[in-house]
Phi, psi and omega in degrees: 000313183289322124039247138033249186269354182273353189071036211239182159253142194213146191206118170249170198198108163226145189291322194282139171292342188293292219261011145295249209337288187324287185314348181264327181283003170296302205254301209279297167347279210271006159238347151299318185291320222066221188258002169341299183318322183297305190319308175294316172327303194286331205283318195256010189264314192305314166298333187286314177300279168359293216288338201258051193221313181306307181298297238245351162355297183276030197237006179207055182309162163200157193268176192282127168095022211190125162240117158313125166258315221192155176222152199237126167220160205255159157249172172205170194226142136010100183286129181286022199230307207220348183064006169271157188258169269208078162329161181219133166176142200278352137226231174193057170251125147325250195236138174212056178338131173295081165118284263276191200254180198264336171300025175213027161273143148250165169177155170239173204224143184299186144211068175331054172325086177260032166268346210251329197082321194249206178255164123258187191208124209230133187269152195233157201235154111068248179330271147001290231248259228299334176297339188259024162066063164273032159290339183282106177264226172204080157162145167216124169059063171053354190265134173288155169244148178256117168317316193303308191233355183062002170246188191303137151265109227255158190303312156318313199296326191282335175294310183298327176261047145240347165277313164287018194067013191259030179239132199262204150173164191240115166310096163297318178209146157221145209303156157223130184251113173250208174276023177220000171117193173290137195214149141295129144204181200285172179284119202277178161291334159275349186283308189304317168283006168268330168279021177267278181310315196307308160318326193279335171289314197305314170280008204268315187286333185311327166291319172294347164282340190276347159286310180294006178082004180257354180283142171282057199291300141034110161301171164258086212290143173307149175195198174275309161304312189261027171283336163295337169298302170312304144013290185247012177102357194267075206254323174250155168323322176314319192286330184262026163216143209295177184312307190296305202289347173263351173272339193275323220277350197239324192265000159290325203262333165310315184278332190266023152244010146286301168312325231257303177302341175283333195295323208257021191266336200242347163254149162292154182338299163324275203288351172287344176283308193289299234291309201280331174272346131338319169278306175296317168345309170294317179290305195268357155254019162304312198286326184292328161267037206190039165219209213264333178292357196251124168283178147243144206247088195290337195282348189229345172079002175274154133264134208283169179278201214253347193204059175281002148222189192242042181218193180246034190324133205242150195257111247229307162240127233233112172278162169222180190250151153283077216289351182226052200247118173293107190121312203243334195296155187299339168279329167283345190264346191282312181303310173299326146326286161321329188279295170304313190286334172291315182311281178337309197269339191276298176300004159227041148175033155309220184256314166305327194285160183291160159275154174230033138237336172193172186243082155343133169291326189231077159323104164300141163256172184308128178274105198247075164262204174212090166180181205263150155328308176282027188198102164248030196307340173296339192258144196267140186278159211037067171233354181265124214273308174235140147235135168243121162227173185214090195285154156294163201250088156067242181263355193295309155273091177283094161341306164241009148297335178271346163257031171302309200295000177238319208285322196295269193332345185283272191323342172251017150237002139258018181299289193287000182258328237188036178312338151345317222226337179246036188252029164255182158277358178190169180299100198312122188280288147028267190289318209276155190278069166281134146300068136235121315213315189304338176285325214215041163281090175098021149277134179313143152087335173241128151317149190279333184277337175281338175299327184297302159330320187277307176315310180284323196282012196224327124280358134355300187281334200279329166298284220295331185293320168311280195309341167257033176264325189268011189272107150317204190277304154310351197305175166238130145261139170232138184228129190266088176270184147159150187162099250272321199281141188303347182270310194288316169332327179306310192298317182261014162217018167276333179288294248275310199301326183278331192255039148091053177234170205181121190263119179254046168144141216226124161221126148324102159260124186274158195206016183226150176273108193293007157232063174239145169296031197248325223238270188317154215355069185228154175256070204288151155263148183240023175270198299077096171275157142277077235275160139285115156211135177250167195304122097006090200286317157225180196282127161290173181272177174268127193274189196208140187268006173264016164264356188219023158292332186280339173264340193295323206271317198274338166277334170280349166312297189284340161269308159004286183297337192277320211279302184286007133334293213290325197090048163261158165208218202031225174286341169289353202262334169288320191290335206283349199258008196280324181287322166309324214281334162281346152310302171301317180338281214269028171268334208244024173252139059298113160262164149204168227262320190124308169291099203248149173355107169309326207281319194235006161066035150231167199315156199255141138293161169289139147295116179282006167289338172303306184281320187309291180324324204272344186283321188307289176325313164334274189289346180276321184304334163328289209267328165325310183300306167306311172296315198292311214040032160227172169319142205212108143240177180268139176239125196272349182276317188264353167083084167196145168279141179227000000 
């Protein structure tokens, strides 16, 4: 993007087809269109909303004075004790503002009912809502309480009837907008026969949508990520949004390839690819906040999206949308969504916006591909001036099991725009530079994590060896990182180092919202570093490491001090000293050690996890220091700060 708006020629490259598809519609839409473009969007997203709001009407009823947004459900199970069955939520809070005032707590409160077998639930206010504990639910850590007998329901018990197709759920509250603002009240009877007939549609329509190819049929492949799911009975992509939400959600995708025919009948070619991908866009991020994964957030009154962490976490009580409520519904707001971001991108890189060092006569547009890093073979060596990547970051994120869960949707409504990127049955696992350990299941004799381990740091090298083959002599690479833990830092600079780079300067950004569950109370890094590195103009001789622990100890010493200057701290103030401290490395490398090799009796190289310890032992003797107001070092013989 920066790029770009720099006037430059620029050519991007992704392996996952989810964020190819993205990158085009980011970079490439909106400086070929501009803002042109909005018009069509909002003209074929609005009609497209209108054919489906008639059809899914009777299925999101509302009382007089009052427009439903959202409905909050429970999962529930049997009780092993009495056989009635057993809301599950880890708590019963409404609404609880952070800091707010106590009149503006809601919460419900349970009820066994053993004249009827079932629960109810009755809302409780201000005073009320906090007397009745709802933090307290009737489930922890995975294990259940039974309202009926008070005792425990064990976590087997609960998986083995969720494996078997026996775990229900019950609509408990539901959101509402009047003239006094957002409100709660409990589920009428008319709200229950509408999720009745809506089951009842469902099943009615389903072969026939599963012969047109649109049902989500797809298993959900074993992975690192989809074991929870698997877990809990969720075995095809179909699975993870409850009856009423695959039915409003299936007959969108039904209408947009009704919409999808007018689009390519009444626009040129060119613009029928962005208007649909855009439009797919809509759809998904409706399903993203409209599945059995989207929580209610009671402290904000939202419903969180589907991937408010970075798994497939299973959520024992689950919000859906109003997918079609005019104005506020999850389909006008997703459009409206699409629309500002699109609108946002076209003014800093339509065709109109400034450049900001020049404007080229003939603007090259972005070369947008689908294909690995590690293989640029179109691009000529030395030819590149910059590479910016933003590698995966180790184990943190598997990338293309989560994005599975957008690619089945994807493949059915831009699947025939982007043939390229959807002709597989799911995202290639395979290929992306991940630790994951889930990949390397049930071979003999190695861990799965250390094979796993080996695999990222080996394609890793194999990216970073591409890229200085096509870097000039001057080029820059910048590699974007983070990861609290040392192995994965080993892992990525033991490649940058080996495939011929020199980190020549290392910063923190900060980038992460420290009240995302990614973060909160976690001992989250919340940077993003920033290596600088240029091409290793020649080969060194091999240097040796106890010449070069006292500057490896004195540069993470003097960035410590520079960086908490800056207001960095925490686990970050640690991450900021890895690229300096992998910087000496990779000025003087080869290192070694000294030690030589069991298998072949030559010098052992250094692990750069050795310099990694020692940048710690720095910065805690630092910040020791920083408490203390005196001199604080490690002394490596007695292991001790003095």
């Amino acid at each position: 993007m920066e790029g770009l708006r720099s006037g430059f020629n620029v050519f991007a490259s992704e392996l996952n087809p989810v964020a190819y598809v993205v990158l085009h519609a980011t970079v490439d839409y909106p400086a070929k269109f501009g803002e042109s473009l909005v018009s069509d969007i909002k003209h074929y997203g609005s009609q497209w909303g209108e054919k489906v709001q008639g059809i899914l009407a009777p299925f999101y009823p509302s009382n007089p004075g009052e427009a439903v947004l959202d409905y909050i459900w429970a999962r529930t199970v049997t009780c092993p004790y009495t056989g009635n069955p057993v809301p599950l939520s880890p708590n019963w809070w409404l609404r609880n503002p952070k800091g707010g005032p106590e009149s503006a707590l809601v919460a419900m409160r349970l009820i066994p009912d053993h004249s009827t077998g079932q629960c109810r639930f009755e809302i409780l206010r201000g005073k009320k809502a906090r007397a009745a504990n709802p933090s307290s639910g009737t489930l922890r850590r995975g294990v259940g309480i039974s309202p009926w007998t008070n005792e425990a329901i064990p976590d087997d018990y609960i998986k083995a009837e969720a494996q078997a197709g026996r775990m229900g759920a019950q609509l408990y509250a539901v959101v509402i907008q009047t003239e006094r603002g957002k409100d709660f009240r409990l589920p009428t009877e008319r709200d229950l026969e509408a999720v009745a007939q809506a089951e009842d549609k469902l099943r009615r329509r389903l072969p026939g949508w599963e012969l047109e190819g649109l049902v989500l049929s797809e298993e959900i492949p074993d992975g690192l990520k989809t074991t929870e799911p698997h877990r809990y009975g969720m075995r095809t992509w179909k699975d993870l949004f409850s009856p009423r939400q695959l039915l409003s959600l299936l007959t969108y995708l039904e209408c947009y390839r009704e919409v999808a025919e007018e689009v390519r009948r009444e626009l040129s070619e060119d613009r029928v690819r962005a208007v649909l991908t855009y439009l797919a866009f809509v759809l998904d991020k409706g399903l993203d906040r409209n599945s059995r994964m989207a929580r209610w957030v009671p402290q904000r009154c939202i419903l969180a999206n589907t991937f408010d962490r970075h798994d497939f976490s299973f959520k024992w009580s689950h919000g859906e949308m109003n997918m079609i409520l005019p104005g506020r519904g999850g389909f006008d707001w997703a459009l409206s969504q699409v629309l500002d971001a699109y609108r946002d991108l076209a003014r800093l890189a339509g065709p109109a916006a400034p450049r900001l060092f020049f404007r080229p006569e003939t603007p090259e547009p972005v070369r947008t591909r689908l294909a690995n890093a590690a293989d640029l073979r179109d691009v000529a060596s030395g030819s590149v001036h910059a590479v910016v990547v933003d590698p995966p970051y180790y184990d943190n994120v598997m990338y293309g099991e989560l994005s599975d869960f957008f690619y089945v949707w994807l493949k059915r409504t831009v699947g025939d725009l982007y043939p390229e990127a959807f002709s597989t049955l799911l995202t290639d696992k395979d290929s992306e530079a991940v630790a994951n350990p889930a990949r390397f299941k049930g071979l003999r004799g190695r861990r799965p994590k250390d094979l796993a381990d080996q695999d990222y740091q080996r394609k890793m090298f194999a990216c970073f060896r591409e890229f200085r083959r096509i870097l000039r002599d001057d080029g820059v690479l910048t590699v974007m990182f983070t990861h609290k833990r040392a192995d994965a830092w080993e892992a990525v600079g033991r490649a940058l180092i080996e495939a011929g780079f020199v980190i020549r300067s290392s910063w923190p950004i900060r980038t992460e919202f420290e009240h995302s569950l990614h973060q909160i109370k976690k001992n989250a890094a919340q940077s993003t570093i920033l290596l600088s590195c240029r091409k290793r103009a020649v080969e060194t001789s091999p240097a040796w490491w106890d010449d070069l622990k006292g500057r490896v100890r004195r540069v993470a010493r003097e960035k410590a001090r520079e960086y908490q200057a800056a207001g960095i701290g925490g686990v970050d103030l640690y991450l900021a000293t890895y690229g300096p401290t992998l910087g000496v490395l990779s000025e003087a490398w080869p290192v070694l050690t000294g030690e030589a090799e069991p298998e072949t009796g030559e010098l052992r190289r250094l692990d750069p996890e050795e310099a990694l310890r020692v940048a710690r032992e720095e910065v805690v003797a630092f910040r020791k220091q920083s408490l203390l107001g005196r001199e604080v070092r490690f002394d490596p013989v007695t292991d001790w700060y003095l």
